[in-house]
C-alpha positions in Angstrom: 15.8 33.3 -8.7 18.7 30.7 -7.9 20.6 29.0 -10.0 18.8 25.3 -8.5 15.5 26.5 -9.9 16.7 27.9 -13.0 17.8 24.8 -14.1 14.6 23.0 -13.0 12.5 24.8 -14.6 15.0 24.6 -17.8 15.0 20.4 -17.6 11.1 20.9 -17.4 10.9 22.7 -20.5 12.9 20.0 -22.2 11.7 16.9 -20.7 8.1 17.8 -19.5 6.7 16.2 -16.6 3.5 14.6 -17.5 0.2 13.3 -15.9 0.2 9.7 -14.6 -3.7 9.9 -15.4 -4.0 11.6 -18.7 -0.5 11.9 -20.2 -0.9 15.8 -19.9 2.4 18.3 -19.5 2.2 19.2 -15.6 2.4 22.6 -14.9 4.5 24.2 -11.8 3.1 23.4 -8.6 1.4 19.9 -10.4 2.9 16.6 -9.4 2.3 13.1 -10.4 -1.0 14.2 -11.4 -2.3 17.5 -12.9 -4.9 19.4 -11.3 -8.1 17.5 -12.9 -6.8 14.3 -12.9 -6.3 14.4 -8.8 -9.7 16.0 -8.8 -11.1 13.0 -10.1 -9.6 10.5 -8.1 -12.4 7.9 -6.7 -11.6 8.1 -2.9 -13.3 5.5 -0.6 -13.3 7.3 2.5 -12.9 3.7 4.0 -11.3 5.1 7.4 -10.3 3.8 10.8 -13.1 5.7 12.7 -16.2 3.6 11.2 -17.1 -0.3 9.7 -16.8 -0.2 5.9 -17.3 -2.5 3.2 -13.4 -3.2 3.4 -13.2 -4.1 7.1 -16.2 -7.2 6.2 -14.1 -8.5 3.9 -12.4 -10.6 7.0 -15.0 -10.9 9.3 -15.0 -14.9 10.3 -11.7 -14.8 8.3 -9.3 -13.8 10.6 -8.9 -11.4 13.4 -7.9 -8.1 12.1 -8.5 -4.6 14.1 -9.5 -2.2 11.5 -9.2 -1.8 7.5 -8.5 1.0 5.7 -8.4 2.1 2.0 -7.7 5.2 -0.1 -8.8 4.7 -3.4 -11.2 2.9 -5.8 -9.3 0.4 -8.2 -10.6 0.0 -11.4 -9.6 -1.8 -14.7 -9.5 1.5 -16.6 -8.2 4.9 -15.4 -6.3 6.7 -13.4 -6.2 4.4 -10.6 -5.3 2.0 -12.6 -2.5 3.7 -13.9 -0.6 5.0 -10.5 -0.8 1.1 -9.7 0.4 -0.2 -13.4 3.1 2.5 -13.6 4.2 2.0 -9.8 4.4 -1.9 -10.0 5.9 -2.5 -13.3 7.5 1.1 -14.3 9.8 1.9 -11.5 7.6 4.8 -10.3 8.3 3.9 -6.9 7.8 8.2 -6.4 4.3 7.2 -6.4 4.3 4.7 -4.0 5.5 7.7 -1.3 2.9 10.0 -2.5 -0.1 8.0 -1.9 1.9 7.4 1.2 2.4 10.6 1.9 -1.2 11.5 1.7 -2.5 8.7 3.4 -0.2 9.3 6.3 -1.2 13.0 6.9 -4.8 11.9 6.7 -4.3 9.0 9.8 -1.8 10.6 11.7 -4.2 12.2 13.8 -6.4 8.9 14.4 -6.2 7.8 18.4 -7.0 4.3 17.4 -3.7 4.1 15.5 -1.5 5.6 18.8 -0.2 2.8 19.3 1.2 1.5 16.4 4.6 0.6 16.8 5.6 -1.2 13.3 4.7 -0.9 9.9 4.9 -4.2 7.5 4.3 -4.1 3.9 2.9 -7.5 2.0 6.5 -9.1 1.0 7.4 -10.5 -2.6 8.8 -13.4 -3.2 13.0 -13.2 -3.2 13.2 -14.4 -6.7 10.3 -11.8 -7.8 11.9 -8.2 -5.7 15.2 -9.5 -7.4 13.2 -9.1 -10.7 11.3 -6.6 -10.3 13.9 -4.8 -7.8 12.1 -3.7 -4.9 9.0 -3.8 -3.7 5.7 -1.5 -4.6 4.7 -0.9 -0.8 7.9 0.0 0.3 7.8 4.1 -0.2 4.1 3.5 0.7 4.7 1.9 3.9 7.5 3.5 4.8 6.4 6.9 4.0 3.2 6.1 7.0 5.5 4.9 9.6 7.2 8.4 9.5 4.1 9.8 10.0 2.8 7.2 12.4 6.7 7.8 14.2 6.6 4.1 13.8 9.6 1.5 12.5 9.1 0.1 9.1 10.8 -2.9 8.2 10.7 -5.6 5.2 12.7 -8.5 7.0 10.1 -10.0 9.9 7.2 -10.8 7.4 8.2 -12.8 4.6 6.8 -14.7 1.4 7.7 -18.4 1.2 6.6 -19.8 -1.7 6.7 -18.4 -5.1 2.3 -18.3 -5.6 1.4 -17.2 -9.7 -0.6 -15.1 -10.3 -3.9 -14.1 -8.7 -5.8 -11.5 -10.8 -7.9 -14.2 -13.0 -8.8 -16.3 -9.5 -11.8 -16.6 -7.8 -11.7 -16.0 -3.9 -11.4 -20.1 -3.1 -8.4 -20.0 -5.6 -6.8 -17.4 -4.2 -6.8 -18.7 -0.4 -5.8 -21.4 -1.4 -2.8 -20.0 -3.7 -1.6 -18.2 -0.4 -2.5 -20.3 2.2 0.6 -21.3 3.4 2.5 -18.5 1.7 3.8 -16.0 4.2 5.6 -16.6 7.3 6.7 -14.1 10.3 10.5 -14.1 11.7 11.1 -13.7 15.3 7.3 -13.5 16.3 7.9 -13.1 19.9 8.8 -9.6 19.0 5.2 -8.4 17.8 3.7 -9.7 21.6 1.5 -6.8 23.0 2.2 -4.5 19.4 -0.2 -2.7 17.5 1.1 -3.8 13.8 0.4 -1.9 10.2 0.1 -4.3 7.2 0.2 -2.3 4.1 -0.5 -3.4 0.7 -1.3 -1.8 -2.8 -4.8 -3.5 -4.3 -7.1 -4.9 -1.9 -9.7 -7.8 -4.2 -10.7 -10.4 -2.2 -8.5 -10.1 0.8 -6.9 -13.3 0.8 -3.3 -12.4 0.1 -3.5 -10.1 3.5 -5.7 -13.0 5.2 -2.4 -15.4 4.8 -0.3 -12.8 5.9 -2.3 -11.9 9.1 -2.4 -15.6 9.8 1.2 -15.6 9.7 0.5 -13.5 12.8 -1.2 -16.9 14.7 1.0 -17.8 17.7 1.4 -14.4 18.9 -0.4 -13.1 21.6 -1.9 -9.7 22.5 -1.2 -8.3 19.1 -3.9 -6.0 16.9 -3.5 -5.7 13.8 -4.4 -3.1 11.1 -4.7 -2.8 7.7 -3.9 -0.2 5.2 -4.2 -0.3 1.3 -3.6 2.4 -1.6 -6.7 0.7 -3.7 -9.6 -1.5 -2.8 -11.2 -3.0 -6.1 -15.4 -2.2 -5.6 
């Protein structure tokens, strides 16, 4: 046994690893999650192969390729709390798990061949500096590697500082984005296949601003991929 895993195991014993669901101690081989709590994870099988419930949420909204999502969000559970603890804990580990596993899951998909860039939803300047960084990053980034596709945080970008939007009703939150996001250097996307990525998907209309962003440039597609979708 070498002296790297001796040591592991040793800061293991000390300060346990525990479950993002339940609080549990993980055993060797768990991560994030233990065994039952990953079991129990509400996944959509919202794909890029066939229409789902999350793809209708734009139709007559805006023009958007395809819409994918991994899991159920819900107020209580674990869902809940890979998102709370990846937003507001510094888990940003999480954030390249789910993207891990999402990405080996659409890697194979011919519809996403040509995808060439992957964006994630930006923060406001003001509220990354607070926060320090942003939840979609490892998530994003962590799918363009799969995808052998750029990521990059500085073309799409968040104008306006909008509150916000969990106690809003969809109106409320269109209009709370509306003008919210803007793209840098748009003659760059022409003729791209493009990858927003996001963490909660509600009523759509924080990705609908963003793909509007999108507006003046021609021959683009654009996809969507989110870590939750809220039923």
């Amino acid at each position: 046994m070498n002296l790297s895993k001796i040591l592991n195991d040793a800061l293991t014993y000390i300060v346990p690893e525990l479950c993002f669901g339940c609080n549990a101690v993980l055993y060797r081989g768990e991560h994030l999650l233990c065994a039952f709590c990953r079991n129990e994870l509400p996944l959509t099988d919202f794909n890029f192969r066939v229409e789902n419930p999350a793809d209708r949420l734009f139709y007559g909204r805006c023009r958007v390729e395809k819409v994918s999502a991994m899991l159920y969000y819900a107020e209580n559970g674990i869902v809940r709390n890979l998102i709370h603890h990846l937003k507001y804990r510094k888990q940003e580990k999480i954030g390249a798990w789910l993207g891990d596993w999402f990405g080996q899951q659409i890697q194979g998909e011919s519809s996403l061949h040509g995808i060439s860039i992957v964006l994630p939803v930006p923060l406001h300047p003001k509220k990354k500096r607070k926060r320090g960084y942003n939840q979609c990053s490892r998530f994003g980034s962590t799918i363009a590697g799969h995808l052998g596709a750029v990521y990059s945080e500085k073309h799409l970008i968040k104008t306006t500082r909008t509150r916000t939007q969990t106690t809003k009703n969809r109106w409320k939150r269109w209009k709370n984005t509306e003008e919210a996001f803007r793209l840098r250097h748009p003659w760059e996307f022409e003729g791209r296949d493009i990858l927003i990525v996001d963490d909660v998907l509600t009523t759509g209309a924080t990705l609908e601003a963003c793909v509007h962003a999108f507006n003046s440039v021609r021959d683009k597609r654009l996809f969507i991929a989110v870590m939750t979708v809220v039923p």
